[in-house]
C-alpha positions in Angstrom: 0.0 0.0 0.0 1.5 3.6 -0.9 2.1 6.6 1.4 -0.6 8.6 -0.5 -3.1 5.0 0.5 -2.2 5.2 4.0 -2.8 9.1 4.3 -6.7 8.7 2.2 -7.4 5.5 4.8 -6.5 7.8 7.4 -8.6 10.5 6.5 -11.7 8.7 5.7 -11.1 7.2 9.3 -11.2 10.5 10.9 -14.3 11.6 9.2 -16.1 8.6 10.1 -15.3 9.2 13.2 -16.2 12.7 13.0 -19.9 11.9 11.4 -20.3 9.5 14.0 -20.2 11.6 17.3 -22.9 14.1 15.1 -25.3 11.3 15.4 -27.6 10.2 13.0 -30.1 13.2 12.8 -27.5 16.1 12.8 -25.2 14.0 10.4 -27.9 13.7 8.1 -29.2 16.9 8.2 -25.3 17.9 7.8 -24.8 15.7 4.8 -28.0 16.9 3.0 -26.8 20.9 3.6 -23.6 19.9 1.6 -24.9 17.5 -1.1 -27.6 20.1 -1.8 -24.8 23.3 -2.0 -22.1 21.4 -3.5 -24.0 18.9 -6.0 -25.2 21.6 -8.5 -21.2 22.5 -8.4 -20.3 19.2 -10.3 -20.9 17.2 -13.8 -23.2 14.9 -12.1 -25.4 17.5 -11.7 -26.1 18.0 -15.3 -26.2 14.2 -16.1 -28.8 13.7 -13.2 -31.3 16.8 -14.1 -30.8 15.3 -18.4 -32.2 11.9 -16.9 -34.7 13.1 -15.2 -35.6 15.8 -17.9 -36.0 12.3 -20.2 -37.4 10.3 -17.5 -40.5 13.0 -16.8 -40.6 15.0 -20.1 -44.5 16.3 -19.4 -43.3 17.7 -15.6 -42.0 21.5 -15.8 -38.2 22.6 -15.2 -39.4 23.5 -11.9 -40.0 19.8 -10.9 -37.4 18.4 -12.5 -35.3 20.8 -10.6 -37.1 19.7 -7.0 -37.2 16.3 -7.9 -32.8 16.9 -8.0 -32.6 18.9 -5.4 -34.3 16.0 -2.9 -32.1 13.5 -4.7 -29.1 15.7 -4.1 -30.1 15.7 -0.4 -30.9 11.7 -0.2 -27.4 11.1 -1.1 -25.9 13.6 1.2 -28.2 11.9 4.0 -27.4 8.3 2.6 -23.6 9.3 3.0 -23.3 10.5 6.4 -26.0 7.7 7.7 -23.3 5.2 6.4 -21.4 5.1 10.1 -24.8 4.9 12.2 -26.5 2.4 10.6 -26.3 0.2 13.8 -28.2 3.1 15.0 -30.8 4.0 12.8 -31.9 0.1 12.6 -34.1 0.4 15.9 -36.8 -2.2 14.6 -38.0 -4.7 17.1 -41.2 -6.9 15.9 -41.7 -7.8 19.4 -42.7 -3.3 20.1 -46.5 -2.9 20.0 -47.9 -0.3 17.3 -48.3 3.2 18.0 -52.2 4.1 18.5 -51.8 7.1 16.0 -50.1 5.8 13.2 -50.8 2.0 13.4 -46.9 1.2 13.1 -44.2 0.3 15.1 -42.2 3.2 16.9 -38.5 3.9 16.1 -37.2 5.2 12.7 -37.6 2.0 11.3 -41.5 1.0 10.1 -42.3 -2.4 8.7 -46.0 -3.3 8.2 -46.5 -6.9 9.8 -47.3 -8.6 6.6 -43.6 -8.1 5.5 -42.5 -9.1 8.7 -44.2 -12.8 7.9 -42.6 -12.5 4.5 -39.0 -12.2 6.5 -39.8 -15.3 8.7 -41.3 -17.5 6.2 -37.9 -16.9 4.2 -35.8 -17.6 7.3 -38.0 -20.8 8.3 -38.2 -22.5 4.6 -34.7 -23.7 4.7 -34.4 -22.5 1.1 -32.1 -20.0 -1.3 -33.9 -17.2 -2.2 -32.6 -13.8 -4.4 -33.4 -10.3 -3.4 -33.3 -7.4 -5.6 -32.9 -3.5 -4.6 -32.1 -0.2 -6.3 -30.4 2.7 -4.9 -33.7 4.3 -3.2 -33.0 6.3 0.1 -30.6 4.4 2.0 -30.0 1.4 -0.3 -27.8 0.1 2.6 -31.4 -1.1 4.8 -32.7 -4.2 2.7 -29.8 -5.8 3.2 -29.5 -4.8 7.2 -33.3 -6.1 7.3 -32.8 -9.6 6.2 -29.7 -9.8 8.4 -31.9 -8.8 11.6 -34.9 -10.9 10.7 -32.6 -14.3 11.2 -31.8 -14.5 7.4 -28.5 -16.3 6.7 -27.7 -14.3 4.1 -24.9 -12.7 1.8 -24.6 -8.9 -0.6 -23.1 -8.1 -3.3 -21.1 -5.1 -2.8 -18.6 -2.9 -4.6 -15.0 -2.7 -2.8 -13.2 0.6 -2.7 -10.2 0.9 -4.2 -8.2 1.4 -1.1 -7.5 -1.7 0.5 -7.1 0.0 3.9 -10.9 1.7 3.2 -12.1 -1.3 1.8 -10.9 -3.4 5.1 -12.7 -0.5 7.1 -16.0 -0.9 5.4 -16.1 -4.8 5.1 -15.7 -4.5 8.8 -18.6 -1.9 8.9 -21.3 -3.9 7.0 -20.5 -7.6 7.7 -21.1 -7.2 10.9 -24.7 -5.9 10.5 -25.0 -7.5 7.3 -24.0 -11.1 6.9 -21.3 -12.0 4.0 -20.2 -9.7 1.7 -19.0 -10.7 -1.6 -16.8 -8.3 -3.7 -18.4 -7.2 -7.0 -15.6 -8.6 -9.4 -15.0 -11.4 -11.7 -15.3 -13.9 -9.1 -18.8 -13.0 -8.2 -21.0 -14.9 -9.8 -19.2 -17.7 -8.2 -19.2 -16.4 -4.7 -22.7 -16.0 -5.0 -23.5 -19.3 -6.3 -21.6 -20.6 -3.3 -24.1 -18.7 -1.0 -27.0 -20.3 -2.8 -25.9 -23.6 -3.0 -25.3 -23.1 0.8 -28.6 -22.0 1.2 -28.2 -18.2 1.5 -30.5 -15.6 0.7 -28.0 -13.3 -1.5 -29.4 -10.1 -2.8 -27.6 -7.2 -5.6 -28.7 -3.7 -6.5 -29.9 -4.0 -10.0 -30.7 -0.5 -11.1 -27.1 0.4 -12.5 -25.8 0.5 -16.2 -24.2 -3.0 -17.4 -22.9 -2.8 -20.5 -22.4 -6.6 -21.1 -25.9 -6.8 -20.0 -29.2 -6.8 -22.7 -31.2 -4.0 -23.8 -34.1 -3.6 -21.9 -36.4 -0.6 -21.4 -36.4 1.3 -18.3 -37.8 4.9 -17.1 -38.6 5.1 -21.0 -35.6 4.5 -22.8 -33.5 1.2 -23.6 -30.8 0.6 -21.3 -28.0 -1.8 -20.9 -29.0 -3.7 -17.8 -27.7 -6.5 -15.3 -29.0 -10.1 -15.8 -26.9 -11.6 -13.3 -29.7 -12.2 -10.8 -32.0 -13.5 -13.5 -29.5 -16.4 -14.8 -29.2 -17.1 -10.9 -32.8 -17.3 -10.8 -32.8 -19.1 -13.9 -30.0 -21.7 -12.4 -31.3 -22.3 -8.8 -35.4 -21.6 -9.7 -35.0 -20.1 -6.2 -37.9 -17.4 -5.3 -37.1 -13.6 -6.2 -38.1 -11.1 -3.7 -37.6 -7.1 -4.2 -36.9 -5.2 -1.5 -36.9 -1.4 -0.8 -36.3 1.1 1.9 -38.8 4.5 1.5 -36.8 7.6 3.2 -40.0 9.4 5.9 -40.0 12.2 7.3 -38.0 13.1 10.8 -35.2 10.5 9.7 -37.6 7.8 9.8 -37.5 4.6 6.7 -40.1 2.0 5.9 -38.8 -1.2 4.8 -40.7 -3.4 2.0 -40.2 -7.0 0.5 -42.6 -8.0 -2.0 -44.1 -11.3 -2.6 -42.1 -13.8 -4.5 -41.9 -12.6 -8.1 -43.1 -14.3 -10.7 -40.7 -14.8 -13.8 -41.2 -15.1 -16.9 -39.8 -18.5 -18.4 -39.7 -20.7 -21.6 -41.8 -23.6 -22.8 -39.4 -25.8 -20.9 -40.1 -23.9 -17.7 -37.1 -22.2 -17.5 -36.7 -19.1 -16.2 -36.2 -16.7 -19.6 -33.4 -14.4 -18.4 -34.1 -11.3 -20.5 -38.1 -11.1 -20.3 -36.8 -11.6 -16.7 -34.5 -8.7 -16.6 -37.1 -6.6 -18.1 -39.5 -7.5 -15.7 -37.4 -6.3 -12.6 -36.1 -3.4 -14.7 -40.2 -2.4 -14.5 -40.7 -3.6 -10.6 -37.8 -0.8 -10.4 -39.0 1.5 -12.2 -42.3 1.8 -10.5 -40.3 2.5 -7.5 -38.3 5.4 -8.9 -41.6 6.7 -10.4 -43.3 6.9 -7.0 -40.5 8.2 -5.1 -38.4 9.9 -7.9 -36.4 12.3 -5.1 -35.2 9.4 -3.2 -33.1 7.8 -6.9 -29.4 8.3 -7.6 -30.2 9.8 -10.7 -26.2 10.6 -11.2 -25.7 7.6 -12.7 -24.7 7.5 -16.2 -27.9 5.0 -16.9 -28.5 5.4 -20.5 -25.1 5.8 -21.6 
């Protein structure tokens, strides 16, 4: 590892630890000044408002520029949440429902049907895929199956810098389950976790060029099949799953009902009709809650 390495590790350890004695709230609310003052300062800026100019070409400039400027603050909240996530997962199944608002207290919400979804996955003793997209903290799906007794494993990209990457592997596994580095070994790593029974889940909403063509927020886009050939290889269940950002740093956490694939006259599952298919499930998310997408993604490239 270089000098220059060792200085960058050091740094981002320092502002972790900085972030962290803000707490949650003031970190967030911290995060969200900056993104929202700094993000209209960078290219990304201009790719995100062109997306979402395509995206919602019958809304007015004056929504597309809201619509940013909440995304721009999601990301800054999503980014300094990162080191309290321990925290901010407060859910406990066993807590009685509030009288006014018919959920469970805490920042985390989850109605009790999902709940029942979580523990029929964990008693089945089967593999089972989950899907997500970068929607408010995209970090929470993955936290929830862990908590709800799921032995499960994420896909997750590794920082460059070893000494980072070491830091955040040591972050999320702990709260998360395995972790399996998104490079050329893992399709095999997850496959592992399948055939060991795991429930392994991927964010799906990025570009993948080696991927098919396949529509999404109106326009054709290169998109990941990986989790549909998995589908299509174990014929495990496919569940989405979601976190919604709510007011006063608060997050309700969804997982759909098994979906159902699309397959081929031998019953297999077909792996681009699939891909499309999640590409939509997606899409409907971002379309409900456009502020909470990271719309600076190069998407359409």
């Amino acid at each position: 590892m270089t000098l220059a390495d060792r200085a960058v590790a050091a740094l981002v350890r320092l502002l972790f630890g900085l972030v962290r004695l803000l707490g949650p709230d003031r970190a967030g609310a911290l995060g969200a000044a900056i993104a929202r003052r700094c993000g209209p300062l960078v290219k990304a800026h201009r790719i995100a408002l062109d997306n979402i100019r395509q995206a919602f070409p019958d809304l007015p400039a004056a929504e597309h520029a809201r619509i940013l400027g909440e995304a721009w603050d999601n990301l800054g909240r999503t980014a300094a949440e990162y080191v309290h996530l321990d925290r901010i997962w407060d859910f406990d199944p066993e807590r009685p429902p509030t009288e006014q608002a018919g959920h469970f207290a805490g920042r985390i919400e989850i109605a009790p049907e999902v709940v029942e979804r979580f523990m029929a996955l964990r008693e089945d003793g089967k593999p089972a895929l989950f899907f997500a997209a970068h929607l408010a903290n995209w970090e929470l799906p993955a936290i929830a199956a862990a908590k709800h007794g799921l032995p499960s494993a994420v896909l997750y990209r590794t920082p460059n810098n070893a000494a980072v990457a070491r830091d955040i592997v040591a972050l999320r596994e702990s709260i998360m389950g395995r972790l399996i580095p998104a490079n050329v070994a893992a399709p095999v790593r997850m496959m592992e976790a399948l055939d060991q029974g795991l429930h392994v889940g991927m964010l799906i909403d990025q570009r993948f060029s080696r991927g098919p063509q396949v529509p999404f927020m109106g326009r054709l886009s290169y998109s990941n099949p990986l989790l549909a050939r998995m589908a299509r290889r174990f014929d495990c269940p496919v569940h989405g799953a979601r976190a919604i950002r709510l007011p006063g740093g608060r997050f309700r956490l969804e997982l759909t009902e098994a979906v159902i694939l699309p397959r081929d006259e031998k019953g297999r599952v077909q792996v681009e009709a699939a891909t499309a298919l999640l590409n939509r499930i997606v899409e409907g998310w971002v379309r409900e809650h456009p502020g909470q997408w990271l719309w600076m993604h190069r998407r359409w490239r």
